[in-house]
C-alpha positions in Angstrom: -8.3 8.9 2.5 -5.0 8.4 1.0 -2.8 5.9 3.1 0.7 5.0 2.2 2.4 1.8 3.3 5.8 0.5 4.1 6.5 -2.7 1.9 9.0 -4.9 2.3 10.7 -7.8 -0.4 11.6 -11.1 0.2 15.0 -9.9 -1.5 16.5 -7.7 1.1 19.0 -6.2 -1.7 16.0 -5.5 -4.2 12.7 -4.3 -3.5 12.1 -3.9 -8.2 11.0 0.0 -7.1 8.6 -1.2 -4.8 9.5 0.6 -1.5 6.3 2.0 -0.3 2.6 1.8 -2.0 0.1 4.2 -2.2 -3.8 3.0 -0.8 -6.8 5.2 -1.7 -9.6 4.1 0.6 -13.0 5.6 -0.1 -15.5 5.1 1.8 -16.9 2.2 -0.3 -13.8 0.4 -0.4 -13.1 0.9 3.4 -16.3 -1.1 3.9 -15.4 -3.6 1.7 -12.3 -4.2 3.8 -14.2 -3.9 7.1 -16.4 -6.6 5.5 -14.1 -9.0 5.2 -12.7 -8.3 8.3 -15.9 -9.6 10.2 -16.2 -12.4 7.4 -12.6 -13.4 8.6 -14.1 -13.4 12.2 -17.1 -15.8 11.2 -14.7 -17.9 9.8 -12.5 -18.6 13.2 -15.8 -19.1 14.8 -15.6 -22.5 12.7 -12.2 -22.9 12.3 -9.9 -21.2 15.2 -6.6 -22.0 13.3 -7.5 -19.7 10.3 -5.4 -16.5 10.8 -5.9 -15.0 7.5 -7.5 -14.7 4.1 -6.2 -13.7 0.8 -8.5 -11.8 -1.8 -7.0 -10.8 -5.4 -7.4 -7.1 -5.4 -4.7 -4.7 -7.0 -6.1 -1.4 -5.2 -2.2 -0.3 -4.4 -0.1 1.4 -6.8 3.9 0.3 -5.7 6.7 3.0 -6.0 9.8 3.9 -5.3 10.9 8.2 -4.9 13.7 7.4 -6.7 12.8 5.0 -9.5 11.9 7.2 -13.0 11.3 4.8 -15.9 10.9 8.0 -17.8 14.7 9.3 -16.6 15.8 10.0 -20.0 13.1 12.8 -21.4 13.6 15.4 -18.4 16.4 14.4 -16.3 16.2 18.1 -14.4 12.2 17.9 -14.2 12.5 14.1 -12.7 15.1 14.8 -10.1 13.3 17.2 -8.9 10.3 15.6 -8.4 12.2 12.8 -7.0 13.6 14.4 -4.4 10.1 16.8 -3.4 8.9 13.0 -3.3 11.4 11.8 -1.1 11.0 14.7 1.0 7.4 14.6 1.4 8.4 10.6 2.4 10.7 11.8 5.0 8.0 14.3 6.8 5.6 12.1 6.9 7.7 9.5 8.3 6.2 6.8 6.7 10.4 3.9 7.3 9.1 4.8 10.9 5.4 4.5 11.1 5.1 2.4 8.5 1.6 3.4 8.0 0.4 7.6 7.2 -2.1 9.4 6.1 -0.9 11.3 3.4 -2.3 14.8 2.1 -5.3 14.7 -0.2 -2.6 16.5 -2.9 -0.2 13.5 -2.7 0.5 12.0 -6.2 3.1 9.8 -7.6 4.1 10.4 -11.0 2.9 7.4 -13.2 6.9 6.8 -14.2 7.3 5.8 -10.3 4.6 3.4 -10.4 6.2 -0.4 -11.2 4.2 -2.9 -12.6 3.0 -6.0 -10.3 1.2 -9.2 -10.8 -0.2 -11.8 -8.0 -2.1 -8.4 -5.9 -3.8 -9.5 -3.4 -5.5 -8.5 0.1 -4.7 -9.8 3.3 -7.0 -9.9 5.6 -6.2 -10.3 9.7 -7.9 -9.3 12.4 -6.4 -6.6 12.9 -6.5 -5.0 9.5 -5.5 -5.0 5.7 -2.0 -5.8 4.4 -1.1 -6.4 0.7 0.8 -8.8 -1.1 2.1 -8.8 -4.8 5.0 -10.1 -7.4 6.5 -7.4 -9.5 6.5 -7.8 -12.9 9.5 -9.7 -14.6 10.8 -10.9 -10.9 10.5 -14.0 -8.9 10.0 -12.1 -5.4 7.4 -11.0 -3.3 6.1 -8.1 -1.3 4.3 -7.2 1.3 2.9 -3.9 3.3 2.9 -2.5 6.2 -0.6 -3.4 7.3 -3.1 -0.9 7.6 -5.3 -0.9 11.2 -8.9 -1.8 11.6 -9.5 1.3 13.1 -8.2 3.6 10.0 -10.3 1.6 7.9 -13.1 2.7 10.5 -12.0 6.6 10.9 -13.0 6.7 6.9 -16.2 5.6 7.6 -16.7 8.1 10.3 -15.2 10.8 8.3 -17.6 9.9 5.8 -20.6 10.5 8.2 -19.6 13.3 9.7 
């Protein structure tokens, strides 16, 4: 399943292309993050004022539809694609949800992609949110967490 998350920057005026990020959860990796779900849940058990952990994991790719660092070699080619990406965005409605499935198809072109440091996991109860620095900044983001029960709907694709 291919999942795509709002993210939002601690610099309201720049997000460093990082507007949404792109979450491919297998069925491996959704168990994973069940897993530490429940682990999160053992851990209240002990210690009721724990609300989340944090595990390094960079498993998001951060873009932007509009951000090209290749702009220069195919200007007609990018804007294109930029705007077919924007589009695609827009339909799926992702500024209001905040959390979609996207089409098995859906790619970002590797020029959208900005670099990030710091990627971690968040687990909470109720799901999986991620956190990183882009590269060359001093801010941070964060998604748009993904529910518990998305993480589960893999694992019953899976089995079905």
């Amino acid at each position: 399943m291919i999942v795509i998350v709002k993210v939002w920057s601690t610099n309201p005026d720049y997000s460093a292309g990082c507007d949404y990020a792109v979450v491919e959860i297998s069925e491996d990796f959704a168990k994973v993050m069940l897993r530490r779900i429940g682990v999160l849940s053992q851990q209240k058990v002990l210690d009721p004022a724990v609300c989340e952990t944090y595990y390094w994991d960079c498993s998001p790719q951060y873009f932007s539809p509009w951000i090209d660092r290749a702009r220069e070699s195919q200007p007609r080619e990018v804007e294109a694609m930029c705007i077919k990406l924007d589009d695609i965005l827009a339909d799926l409605e992702v500024d209001t949800c905040e959390v979609v499935t996207a089409p098995a198809d859906f790619r970002v072109s590797d020029s959208q992609i900005a670099a990030v440091e710091c990627s971690q996991m968040i687990v909470r109860d109720g799901g999986i949110a991620f956190t990183a620095i882009p590269k060359h900044t001093g801010i941070y983001l964060t998604t748009a967490e993904i529910p518990k029960q998305v993480l589960e709907s893999v694992l019953t694709t899976a089995t079905a």
